[in-house]
Each structure stands twice: as structure tokens, then as C-alpha cells.
Backbone bond lengths (Angstrom), bond angles and torsions (degrees), N, CA, C in turn:
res aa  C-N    CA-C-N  psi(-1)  N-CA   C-N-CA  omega(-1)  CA-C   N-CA-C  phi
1 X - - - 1.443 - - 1.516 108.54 -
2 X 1.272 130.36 115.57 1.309 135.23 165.78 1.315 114.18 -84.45
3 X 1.550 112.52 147.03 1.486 112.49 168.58 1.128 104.02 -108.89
4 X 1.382 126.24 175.43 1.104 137.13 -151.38 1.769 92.14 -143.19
5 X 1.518 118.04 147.77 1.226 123.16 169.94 1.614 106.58 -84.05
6 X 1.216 110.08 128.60 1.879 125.99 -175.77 2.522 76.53 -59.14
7 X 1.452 81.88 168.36 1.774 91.97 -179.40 1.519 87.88 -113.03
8 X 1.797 100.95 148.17 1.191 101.66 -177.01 1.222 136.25 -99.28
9 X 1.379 127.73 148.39 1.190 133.26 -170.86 1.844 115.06 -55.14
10 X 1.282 96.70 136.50 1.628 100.73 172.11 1.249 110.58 -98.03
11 X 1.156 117.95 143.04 1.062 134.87 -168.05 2.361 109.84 -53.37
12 X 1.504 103.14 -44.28 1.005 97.52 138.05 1.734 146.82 -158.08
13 X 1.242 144.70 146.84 1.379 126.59 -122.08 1.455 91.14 -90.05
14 X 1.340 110.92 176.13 1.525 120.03 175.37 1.014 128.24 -60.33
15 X 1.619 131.38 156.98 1.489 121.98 161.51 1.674 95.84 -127.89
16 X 0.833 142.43 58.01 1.222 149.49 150.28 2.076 112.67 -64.88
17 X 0.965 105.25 140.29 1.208 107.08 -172.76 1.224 106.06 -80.41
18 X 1.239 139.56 -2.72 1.197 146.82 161.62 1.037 124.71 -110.02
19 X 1.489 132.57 153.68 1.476 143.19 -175.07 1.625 92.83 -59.90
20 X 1.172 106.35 159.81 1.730 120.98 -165.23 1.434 95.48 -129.35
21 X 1.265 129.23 140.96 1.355 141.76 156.65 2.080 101.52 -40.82
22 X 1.347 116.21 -47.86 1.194 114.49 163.04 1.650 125.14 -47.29
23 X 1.163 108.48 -68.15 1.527 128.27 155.92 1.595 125.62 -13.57
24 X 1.533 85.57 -46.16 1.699 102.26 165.58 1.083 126.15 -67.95
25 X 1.496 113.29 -55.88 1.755 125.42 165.77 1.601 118.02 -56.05
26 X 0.880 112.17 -33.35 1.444 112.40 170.10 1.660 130.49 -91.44
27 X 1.731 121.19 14.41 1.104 130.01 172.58 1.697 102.63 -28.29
28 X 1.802 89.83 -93.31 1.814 94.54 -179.71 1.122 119.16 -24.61
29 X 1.401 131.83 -62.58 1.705 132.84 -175.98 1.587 122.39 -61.57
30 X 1.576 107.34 -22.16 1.764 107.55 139.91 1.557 130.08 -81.38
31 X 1.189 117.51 -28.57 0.818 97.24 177.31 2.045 114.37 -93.30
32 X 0.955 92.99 15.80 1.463 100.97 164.46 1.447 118.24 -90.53
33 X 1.319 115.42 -49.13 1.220 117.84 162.19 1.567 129.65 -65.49
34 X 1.340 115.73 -11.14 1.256 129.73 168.51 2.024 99.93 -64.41
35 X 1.448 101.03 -66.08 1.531 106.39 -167.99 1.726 103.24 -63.86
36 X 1.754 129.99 -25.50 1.391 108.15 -179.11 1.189 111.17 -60.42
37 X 1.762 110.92 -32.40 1.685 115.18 -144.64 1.855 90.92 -64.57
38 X 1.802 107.20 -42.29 1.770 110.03 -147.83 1.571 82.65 -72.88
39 X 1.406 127.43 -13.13 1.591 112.82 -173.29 1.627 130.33 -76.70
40 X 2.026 86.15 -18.49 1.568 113.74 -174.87 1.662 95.41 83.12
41 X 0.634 140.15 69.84 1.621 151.56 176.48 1.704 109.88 -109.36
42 X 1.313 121.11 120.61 1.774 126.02 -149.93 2.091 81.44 -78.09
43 X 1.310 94.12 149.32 1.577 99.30 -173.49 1.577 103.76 -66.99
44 X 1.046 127.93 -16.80 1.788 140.59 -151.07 2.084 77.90 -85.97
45 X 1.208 105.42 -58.20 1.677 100.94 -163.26 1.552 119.54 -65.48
46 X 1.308 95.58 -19.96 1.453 106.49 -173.97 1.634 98.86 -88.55
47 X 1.419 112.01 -67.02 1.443 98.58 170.91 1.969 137.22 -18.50
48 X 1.377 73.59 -63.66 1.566 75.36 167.72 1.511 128.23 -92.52
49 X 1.314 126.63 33.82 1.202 133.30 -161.38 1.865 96.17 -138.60
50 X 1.267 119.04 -51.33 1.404 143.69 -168.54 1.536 110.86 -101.54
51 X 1.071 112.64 -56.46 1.849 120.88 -170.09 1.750 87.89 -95.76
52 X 1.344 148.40 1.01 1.278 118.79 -162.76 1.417 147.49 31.61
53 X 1.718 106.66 45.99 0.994 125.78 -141.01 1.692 89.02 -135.27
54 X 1.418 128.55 122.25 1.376 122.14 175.20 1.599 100.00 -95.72
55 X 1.408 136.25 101.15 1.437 124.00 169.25 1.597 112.41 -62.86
56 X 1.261 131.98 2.55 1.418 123.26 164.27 1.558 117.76 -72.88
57 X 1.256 109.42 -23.27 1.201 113.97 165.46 1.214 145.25 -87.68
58 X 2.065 102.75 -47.73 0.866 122.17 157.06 1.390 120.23 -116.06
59 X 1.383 120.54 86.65 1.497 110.61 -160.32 1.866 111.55 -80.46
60 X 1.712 108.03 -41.69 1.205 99.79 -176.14 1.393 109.53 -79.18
61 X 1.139 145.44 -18.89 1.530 137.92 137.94 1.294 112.13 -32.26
62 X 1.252 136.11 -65.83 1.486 129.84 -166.51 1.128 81.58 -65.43
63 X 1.418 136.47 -112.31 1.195 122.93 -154.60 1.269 138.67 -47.78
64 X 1.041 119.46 40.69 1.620 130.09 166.03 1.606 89.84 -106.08
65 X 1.311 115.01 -78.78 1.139 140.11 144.25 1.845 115.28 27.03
66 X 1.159 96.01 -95.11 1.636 123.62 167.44 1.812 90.13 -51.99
67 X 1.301 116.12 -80.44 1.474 120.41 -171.09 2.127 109.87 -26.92
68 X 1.579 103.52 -48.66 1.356 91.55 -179.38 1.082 130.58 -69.02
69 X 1.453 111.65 -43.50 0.984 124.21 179.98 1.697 129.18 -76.07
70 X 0.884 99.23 -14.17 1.272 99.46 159.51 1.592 132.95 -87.21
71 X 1.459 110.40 -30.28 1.199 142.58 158.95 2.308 98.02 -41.07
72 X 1.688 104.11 -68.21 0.718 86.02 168.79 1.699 146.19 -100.98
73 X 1.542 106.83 28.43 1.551 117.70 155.60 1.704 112.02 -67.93
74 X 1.618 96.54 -47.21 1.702 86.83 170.59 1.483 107.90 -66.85
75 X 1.014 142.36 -68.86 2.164 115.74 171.93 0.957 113.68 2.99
76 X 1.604 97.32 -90.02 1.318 118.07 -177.83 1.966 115.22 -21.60
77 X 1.401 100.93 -82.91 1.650 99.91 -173.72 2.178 110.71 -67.22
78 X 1.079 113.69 -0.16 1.068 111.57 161.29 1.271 131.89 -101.63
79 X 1.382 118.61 -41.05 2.067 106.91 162.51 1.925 89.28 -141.00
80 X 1.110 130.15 -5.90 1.400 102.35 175.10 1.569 132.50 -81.77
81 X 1.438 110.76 -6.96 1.010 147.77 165.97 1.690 93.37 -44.65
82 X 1.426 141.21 -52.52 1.513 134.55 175.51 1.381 116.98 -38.83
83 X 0.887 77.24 -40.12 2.238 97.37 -166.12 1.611 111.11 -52.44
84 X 2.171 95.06 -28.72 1.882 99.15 -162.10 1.528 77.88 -88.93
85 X 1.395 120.56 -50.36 1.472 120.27 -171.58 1.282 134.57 -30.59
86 X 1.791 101.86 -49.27 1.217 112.42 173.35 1.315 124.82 -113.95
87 X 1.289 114.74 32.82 1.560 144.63 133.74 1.414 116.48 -44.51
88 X 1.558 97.07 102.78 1.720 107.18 154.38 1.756 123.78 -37.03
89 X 1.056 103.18 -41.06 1.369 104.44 -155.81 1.736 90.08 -109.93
């Protein structure tokens, strides 16, 4: 069984109106952050748990960070979600 290295987080995610080759690699890590947010999960735990991001260190990084990307998981499962749909590939 090989593992594979998770792809890494940018500091902050796209707003392109279209799904991003990035966008793609980071499904799981939205939709992870999708399920902390509905759990009420403090952004500080998730950051560094999900984004690999310690906000004690770097807090306004993580939270930019956390802030985009989560920002754009909701896109995503609200109209960017077309883009994977009507994806060839």
C-alpha cells in the first residue's frame, strides 16, 4: 500500500469562477472543512488539524487561509459543483 503526499495548501484558495485544477486536489480538504464548520468546530482546531496550519504561530495566515478556503468549499457545493459535472474527465 503506498501513501501518497495530501497536495498542499495555498496560502489562499481561488476565486475563479470556475473549478481550478487546484480545486480538484483539494476536494477532501473542502469537504472536510465543510463537515467541521456544520459541527461548530473553533477555526484555530481545524486549521491546524485540516489546513496544517498552527494559528499560534501564524494566526493571520491561518486564518486567511481557513477563511478562503472555506469560503470557497461553500462555491464549490453550491454552484461550482457544475464545472465537476460537466467535466469531461
Amino acid at each position: 500500500m503506498s501513501m501518497t503526499t495530501p497536495p498542499r495548501i495555498a496560502d489562499i484558495a481561488p476565486s475563479d469562477p470556475h473549478v481550478t485544477e487546484y480545486d480538484r486536489t483539494q476536494i477532501a480538504t473542502y469537504l472536510r472543512l465543510l463537515d467541521a464548520a456544520a459541527e461548530g468546530a473553533a477555526w484555530e482546531e481545524v486549521c491546524s488539524i485540516v489546513l496544517g496550519i498552527d494559528p499560534g504561530t501564524a494566526h493571520d495566515r491561518a486564518r486567511q487561509c481557513y477563511e478562503s478556503h472555506l469560503a470557497r468549499a461553500h462555491w464549490l457545493s453550491e454552484s461550482g459543483y457544475r464545472d465537476l459535472l460537466n467535466s469531461p474527465d
